[in-house]
C-alpha positions as CSV (number, residue, x, y, z in Angstrom):
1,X,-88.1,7.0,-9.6
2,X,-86.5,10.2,-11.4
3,X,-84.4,11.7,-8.5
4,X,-83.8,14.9,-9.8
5,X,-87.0,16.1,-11.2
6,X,-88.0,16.1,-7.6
7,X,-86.4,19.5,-7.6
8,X,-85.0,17.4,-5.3
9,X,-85.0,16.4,-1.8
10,X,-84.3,19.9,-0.6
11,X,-87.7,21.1,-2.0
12,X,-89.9,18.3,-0.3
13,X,-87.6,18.9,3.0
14,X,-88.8,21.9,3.0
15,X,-92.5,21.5,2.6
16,X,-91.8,19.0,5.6
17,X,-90.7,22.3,7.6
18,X,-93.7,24.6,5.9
19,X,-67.5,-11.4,-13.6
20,X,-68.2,-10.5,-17.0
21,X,-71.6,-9.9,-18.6
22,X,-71.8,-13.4,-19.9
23,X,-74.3,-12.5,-22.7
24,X,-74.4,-14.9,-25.5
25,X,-76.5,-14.1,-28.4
26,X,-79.7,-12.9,-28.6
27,X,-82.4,-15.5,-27.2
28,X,-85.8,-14.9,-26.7
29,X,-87.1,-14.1,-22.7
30,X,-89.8,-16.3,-22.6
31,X,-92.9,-15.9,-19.7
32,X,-91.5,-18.6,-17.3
33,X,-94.6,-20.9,-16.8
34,X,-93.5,-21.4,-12.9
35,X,-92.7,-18.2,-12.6
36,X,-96.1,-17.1,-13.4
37,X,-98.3,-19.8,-11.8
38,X,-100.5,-18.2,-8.6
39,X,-98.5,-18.3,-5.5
40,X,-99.6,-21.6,-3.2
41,X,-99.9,-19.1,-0.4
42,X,-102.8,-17.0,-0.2
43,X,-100.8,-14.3,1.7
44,X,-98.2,-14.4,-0.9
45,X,-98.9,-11.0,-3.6
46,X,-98.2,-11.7,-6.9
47,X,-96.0,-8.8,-8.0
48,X,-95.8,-6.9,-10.9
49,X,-92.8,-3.8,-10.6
50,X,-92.6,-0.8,-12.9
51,X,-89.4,0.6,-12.6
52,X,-87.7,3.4,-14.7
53,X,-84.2,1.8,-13.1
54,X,-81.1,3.2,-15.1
55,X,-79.4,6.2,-12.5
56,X,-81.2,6.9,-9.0
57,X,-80.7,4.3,-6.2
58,X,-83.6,3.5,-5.1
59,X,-84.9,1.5,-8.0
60,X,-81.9,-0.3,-7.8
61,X,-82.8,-1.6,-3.8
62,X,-86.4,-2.6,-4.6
63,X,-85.5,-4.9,-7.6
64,X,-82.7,-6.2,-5.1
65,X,-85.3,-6.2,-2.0
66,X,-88.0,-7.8,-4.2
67,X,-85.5,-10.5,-5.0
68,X,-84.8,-11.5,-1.8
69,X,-88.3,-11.5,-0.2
70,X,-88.7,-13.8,-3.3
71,X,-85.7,-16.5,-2.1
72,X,-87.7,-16.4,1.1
73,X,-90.9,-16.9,-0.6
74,X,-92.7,-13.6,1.2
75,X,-94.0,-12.6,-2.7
76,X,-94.2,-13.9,-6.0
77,X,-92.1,-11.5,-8.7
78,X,-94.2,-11.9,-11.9
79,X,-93.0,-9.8,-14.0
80,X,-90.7,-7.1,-14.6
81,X,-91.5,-3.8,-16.9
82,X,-89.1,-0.9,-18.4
83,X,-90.4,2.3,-18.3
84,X,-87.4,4.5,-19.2
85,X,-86.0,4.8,-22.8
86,X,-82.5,3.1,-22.1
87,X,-82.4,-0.1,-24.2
88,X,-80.0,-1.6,-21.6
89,X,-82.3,-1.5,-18.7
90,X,-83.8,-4.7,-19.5
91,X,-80.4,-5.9,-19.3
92,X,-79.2,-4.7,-16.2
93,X,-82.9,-5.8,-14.5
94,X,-82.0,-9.4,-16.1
95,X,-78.6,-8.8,-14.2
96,X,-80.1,-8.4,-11.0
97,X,-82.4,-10.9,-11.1
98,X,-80.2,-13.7,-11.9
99,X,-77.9,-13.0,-9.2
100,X,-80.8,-13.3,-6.8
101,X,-81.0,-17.5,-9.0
102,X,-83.9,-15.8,-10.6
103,X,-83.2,-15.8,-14.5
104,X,-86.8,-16.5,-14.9
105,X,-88.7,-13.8,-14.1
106,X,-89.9,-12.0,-17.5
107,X,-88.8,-9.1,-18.3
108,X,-90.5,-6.4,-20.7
109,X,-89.2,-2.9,-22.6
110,X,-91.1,0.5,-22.8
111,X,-91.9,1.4,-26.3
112,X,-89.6,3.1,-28.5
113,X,-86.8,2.3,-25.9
114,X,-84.3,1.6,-28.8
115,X,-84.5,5.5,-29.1
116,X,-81.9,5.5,-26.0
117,X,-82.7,8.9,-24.7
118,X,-82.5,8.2,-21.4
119,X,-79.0,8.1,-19.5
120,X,-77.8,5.0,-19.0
121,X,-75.8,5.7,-15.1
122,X,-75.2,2.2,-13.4
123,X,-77.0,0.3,-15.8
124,X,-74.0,-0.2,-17.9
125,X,-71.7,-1.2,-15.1
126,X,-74.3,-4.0,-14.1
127,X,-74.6,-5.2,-17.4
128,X,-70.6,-5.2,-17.7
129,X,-70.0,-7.4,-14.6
130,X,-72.6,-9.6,-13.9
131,X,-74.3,-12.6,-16.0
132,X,-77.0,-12.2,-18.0
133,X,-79.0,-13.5,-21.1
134,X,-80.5,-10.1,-22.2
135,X,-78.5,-7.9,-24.1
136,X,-81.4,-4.8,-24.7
137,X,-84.8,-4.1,-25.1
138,X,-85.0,-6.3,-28.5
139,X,-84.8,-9.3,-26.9
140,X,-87.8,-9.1,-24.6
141,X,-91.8,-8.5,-25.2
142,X,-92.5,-4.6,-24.9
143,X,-94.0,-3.8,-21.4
144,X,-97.5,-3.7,-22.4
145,X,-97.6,-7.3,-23.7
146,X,-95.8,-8.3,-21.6
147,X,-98.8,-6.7,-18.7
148,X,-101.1,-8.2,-20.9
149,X,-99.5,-11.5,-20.9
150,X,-98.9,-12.0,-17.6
151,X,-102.3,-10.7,-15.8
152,X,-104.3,-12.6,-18.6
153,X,-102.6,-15.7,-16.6
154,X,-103.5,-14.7,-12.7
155,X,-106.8,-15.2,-11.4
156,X,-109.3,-12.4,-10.5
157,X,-108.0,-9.4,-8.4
158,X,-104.7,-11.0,-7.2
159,X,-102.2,-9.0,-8.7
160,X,-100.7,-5.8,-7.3
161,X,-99.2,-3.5,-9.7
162,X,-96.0,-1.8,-7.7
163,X,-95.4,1.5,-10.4
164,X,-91.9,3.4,-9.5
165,X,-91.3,5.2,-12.5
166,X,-92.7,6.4,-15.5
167,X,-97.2,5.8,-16.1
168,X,-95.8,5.1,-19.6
169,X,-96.4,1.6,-19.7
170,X,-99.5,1.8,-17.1
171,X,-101.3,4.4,-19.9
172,X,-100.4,2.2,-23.0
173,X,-102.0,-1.2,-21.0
174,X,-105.4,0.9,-20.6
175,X,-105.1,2.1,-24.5
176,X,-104.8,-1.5,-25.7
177,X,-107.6,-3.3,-26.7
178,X,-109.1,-4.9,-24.0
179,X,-106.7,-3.9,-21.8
180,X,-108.9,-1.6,-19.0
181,X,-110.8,-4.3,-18.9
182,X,-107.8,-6.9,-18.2
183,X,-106.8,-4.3,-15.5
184,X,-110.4,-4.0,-13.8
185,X,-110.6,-8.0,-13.9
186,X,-107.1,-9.1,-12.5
187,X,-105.4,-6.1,-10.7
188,X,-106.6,-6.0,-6.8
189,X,-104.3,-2.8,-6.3
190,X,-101.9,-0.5,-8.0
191,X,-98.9,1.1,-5.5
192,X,-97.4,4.3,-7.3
193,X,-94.8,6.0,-6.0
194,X,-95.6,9.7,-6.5
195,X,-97.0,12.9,-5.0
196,X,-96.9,15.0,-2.1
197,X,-100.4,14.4,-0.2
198,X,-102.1,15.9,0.8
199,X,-101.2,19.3,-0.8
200,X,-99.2,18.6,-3.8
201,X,-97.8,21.6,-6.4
202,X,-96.6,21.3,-10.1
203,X,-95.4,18.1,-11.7
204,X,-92.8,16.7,-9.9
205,X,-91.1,13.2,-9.6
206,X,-92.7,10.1,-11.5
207,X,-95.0,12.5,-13.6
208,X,-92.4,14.5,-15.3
209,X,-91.3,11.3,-17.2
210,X,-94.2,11.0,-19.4
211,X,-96.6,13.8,-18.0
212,X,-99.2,12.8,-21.1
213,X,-99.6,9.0,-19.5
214,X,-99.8,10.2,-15.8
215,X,-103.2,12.2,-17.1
216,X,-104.7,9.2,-18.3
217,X,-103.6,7.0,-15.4
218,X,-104.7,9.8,-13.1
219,X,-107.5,11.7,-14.9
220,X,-108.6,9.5,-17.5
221,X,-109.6,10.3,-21.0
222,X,-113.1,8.2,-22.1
223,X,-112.5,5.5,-20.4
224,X,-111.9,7.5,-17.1
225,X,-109.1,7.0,-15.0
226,X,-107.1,4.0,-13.5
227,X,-110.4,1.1,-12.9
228,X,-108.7,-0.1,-9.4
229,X,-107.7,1.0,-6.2
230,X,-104.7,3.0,-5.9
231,X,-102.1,3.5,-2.9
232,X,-99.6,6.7,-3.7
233,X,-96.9,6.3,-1.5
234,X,-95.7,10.2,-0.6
235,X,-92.8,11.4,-1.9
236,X,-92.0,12.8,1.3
237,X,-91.2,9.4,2.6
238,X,-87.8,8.9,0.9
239,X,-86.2,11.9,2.2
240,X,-84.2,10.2,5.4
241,X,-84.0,6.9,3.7
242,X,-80.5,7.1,3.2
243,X,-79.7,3.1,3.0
244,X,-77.0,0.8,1.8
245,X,-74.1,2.5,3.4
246,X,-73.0,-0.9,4.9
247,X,-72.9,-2.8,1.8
248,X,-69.5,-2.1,0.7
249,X,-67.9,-3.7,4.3
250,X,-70.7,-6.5,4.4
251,X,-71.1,-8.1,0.5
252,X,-68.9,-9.1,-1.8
253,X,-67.7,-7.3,-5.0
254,X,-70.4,-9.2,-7.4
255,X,-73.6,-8.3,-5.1
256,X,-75.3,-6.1,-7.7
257,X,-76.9,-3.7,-4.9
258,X,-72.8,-3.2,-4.0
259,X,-72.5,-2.8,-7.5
260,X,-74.7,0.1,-8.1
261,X,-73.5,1.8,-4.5
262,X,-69.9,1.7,-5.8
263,X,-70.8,3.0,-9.0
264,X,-73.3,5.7,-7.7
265,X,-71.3,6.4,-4.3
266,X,-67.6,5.1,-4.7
267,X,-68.0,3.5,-1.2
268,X,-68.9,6.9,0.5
269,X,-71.6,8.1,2.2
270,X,-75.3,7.7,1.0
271,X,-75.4,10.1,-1.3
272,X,-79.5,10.3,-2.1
273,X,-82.7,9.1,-0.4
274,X,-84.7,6.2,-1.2
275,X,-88.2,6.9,-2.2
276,X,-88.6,3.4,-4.3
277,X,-87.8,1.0,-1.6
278,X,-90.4,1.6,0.9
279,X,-92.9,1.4,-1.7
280,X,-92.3,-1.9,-2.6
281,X,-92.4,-3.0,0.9
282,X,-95.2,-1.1,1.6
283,X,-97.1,-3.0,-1.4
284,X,-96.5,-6.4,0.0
285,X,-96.7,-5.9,3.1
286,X,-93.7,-6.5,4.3
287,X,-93.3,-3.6,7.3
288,X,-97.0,-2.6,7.8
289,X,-96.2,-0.9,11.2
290,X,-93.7,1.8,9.7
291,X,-96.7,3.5,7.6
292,X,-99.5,5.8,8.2
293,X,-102.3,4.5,5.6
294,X,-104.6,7.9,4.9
295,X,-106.6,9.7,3.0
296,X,-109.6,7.3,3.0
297,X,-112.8,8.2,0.7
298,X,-110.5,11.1,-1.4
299,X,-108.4,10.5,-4.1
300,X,-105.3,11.8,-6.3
301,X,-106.3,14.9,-8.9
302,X,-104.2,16.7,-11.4
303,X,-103.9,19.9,-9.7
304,X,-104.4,23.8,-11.6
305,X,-100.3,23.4,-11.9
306,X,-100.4,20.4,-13.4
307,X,-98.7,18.1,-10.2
308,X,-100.8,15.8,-7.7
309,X,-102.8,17.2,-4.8
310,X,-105.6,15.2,-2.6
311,X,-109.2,15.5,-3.2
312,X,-111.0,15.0,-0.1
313,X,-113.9,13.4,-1.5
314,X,-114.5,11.2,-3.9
315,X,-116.2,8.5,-5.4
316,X,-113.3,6.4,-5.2
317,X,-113.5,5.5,-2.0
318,X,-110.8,3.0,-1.6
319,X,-107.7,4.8,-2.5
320,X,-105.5,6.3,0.0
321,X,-101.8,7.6,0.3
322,X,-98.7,6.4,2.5
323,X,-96.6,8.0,5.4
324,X,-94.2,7.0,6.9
325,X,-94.5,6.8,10.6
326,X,-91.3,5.1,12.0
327,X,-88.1,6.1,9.8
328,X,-85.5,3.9,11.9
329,X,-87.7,1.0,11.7
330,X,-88.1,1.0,7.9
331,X,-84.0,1.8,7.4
332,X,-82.9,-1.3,10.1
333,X,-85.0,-3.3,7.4
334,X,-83.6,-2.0,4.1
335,X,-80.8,-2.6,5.2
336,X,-80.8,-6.2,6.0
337,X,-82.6,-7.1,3.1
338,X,-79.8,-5.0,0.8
339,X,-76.5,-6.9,2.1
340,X,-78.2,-10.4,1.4
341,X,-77.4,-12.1,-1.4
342,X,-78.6,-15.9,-1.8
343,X,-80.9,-17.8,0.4
């Protein structure tokens, strides 16, 4: 999630009030086959994340969380998308993962992210100390084949699409030939972290990445608007997430959620909330009892200003949006899932 175009936390706080990279060369990232398969558990979602990872925290814990509640087999990871133009952010995601023992999961690029426009923040310092068999976006599938791959492979409504970045890549899979279709057919939700329900203002957040791709996810051009449901967790809910502060004291100098805290907080104190990290949980499930599920029968608009606000009613009647409803509860579990490494 992009931190700063929140405008930042101060602005939604107020509307509360009112080793060495071991790369070798460039191999191909193929779609594991087992990584793919259905989950043998029918409680088990299959998982795909959407991450604009490369500077703010909080994508950086639900890769890691996502990991973990893989090793203990409480979802299925089937893929991994790019949505921010940083070349090396495929890298650093491969990083992660095979730290967590899972070198498998596939991995795709946003287009045009060999333009490297983004900033590259802890990225590079993942990439630098940890193994990895990525080196940039040319060696994976772009994002949308990569979508297009990997729900063509799931049966009926089982996957759950968890976005916390960019629409970029959620836009260019509804463009594609085919490709609402594929969505309609094998996508039983999509999570997206964004908004501030039910009121909203001006683009803030997630939208201001690729404002053009949020219209079509949200709005719709021909073919209408996003075909599934949708759950927008608030952006209000990452405000006193302030995680991970033990992680420097309880993991060892090669955990790459210590990685990114050193390299984003030296050690200190929590320096910024965590807005992607409770939507990840929230999307499988994981903590059910720290939320507040609203907003039944309404739905997400683009607003006169541009930005999110809640529509009452609406013919979508099975979105809703997220809040949180037990703070302490939802930090005590971040943070055991950040300081664990292996199973």
């Amino acid at each position: 999630m992009a931190r700063n175009a929140f405008g930042v936390a101060a602005v939604l706080a107020g509307l509360v009030v009112g080793c060495s990279s071991g790369s070798p060369a460039a191999t191909p990232h193929p779609v594991s086959s087992t990584t793919n398969a259905p989950a043998t558990r029918s409680n088990v979602p299959n998982v795909i994340i959407d991450t604009d990872l490369s500077r703010w925290w909080d994508d950086a814990t639900a890769i890691g969380m996502a990991n973990v509640l893989q090793q203990q087999r409480k979802l299925n990871v089937l893929g991994i998308v790019s949505d921010i133009p940083n070349p090396l952010a495929v890298a650093a995601l491969d990083a992660i993962d095979t730290a967590y023992g899972h070198a498998d999961i596939p991995i795709g690029a946003v287009a045009h992210s060999d333009a490297d426009t983004a900033p590259h923040g802890y990225t590079d310092a993942l990439v630098r100390r940890l193994p990895h068999s990525v080196r940039n976006s040319d060696d994976v599938p772009s994002a949308v084949d990569l979508y297009r791959q990997l729900l063509t492979r799931q049966p009926d409504r089982s996957v759950t699409i968890v976005s916390l970045g960019a629409y970029t890549n959620l836009a260019g899979l509804l463009a594609s030939e085919g490709g609402r279709a594929l969505a309609t057919a094998k996508v039983k939700r999509l999570v997206v972290m964004d908004g501030v329900f039910p009121g909203g203002f001006g683009p803030v957040t997630n939208q201001k990445l690729d404002l053009a791709a949020a219209h079509a996810v949200v709005a719709g051009g021909h073919g209408g608007p996003w075909p599934t449901p949708i759950a927008w967790v608030d952006g209000l809910d990452g405000i006193g997430t302030r995680v991970g502060g033990t992680l420097c004291t309880k993991t060892p100098p090669d955990n790459p959620m210590r990685i990114v805290y050193e390299a984003l907080f030296q050690c200190g104190k929590v320096g910024d909330g965590d807005w992607d990290g409770p939507a990840l949980l929230y999307a499988v499930g994981d903590v059910p009892h720290v939320f507040s599920v609203l907003g039944r029968g309404g739905a997400a608009v683009i607003n006169e200003q541009g930005g999110l606000s809640w529509q009452q009613q609406s013919d979508r009647r099975d979105d809703v949006y997220v809040h949180l409803a037990d703070q302490k509860a939802l930090n005590r579990r971040i943070e055991e899932l950040l300081v664990q490494r292996r199973a």
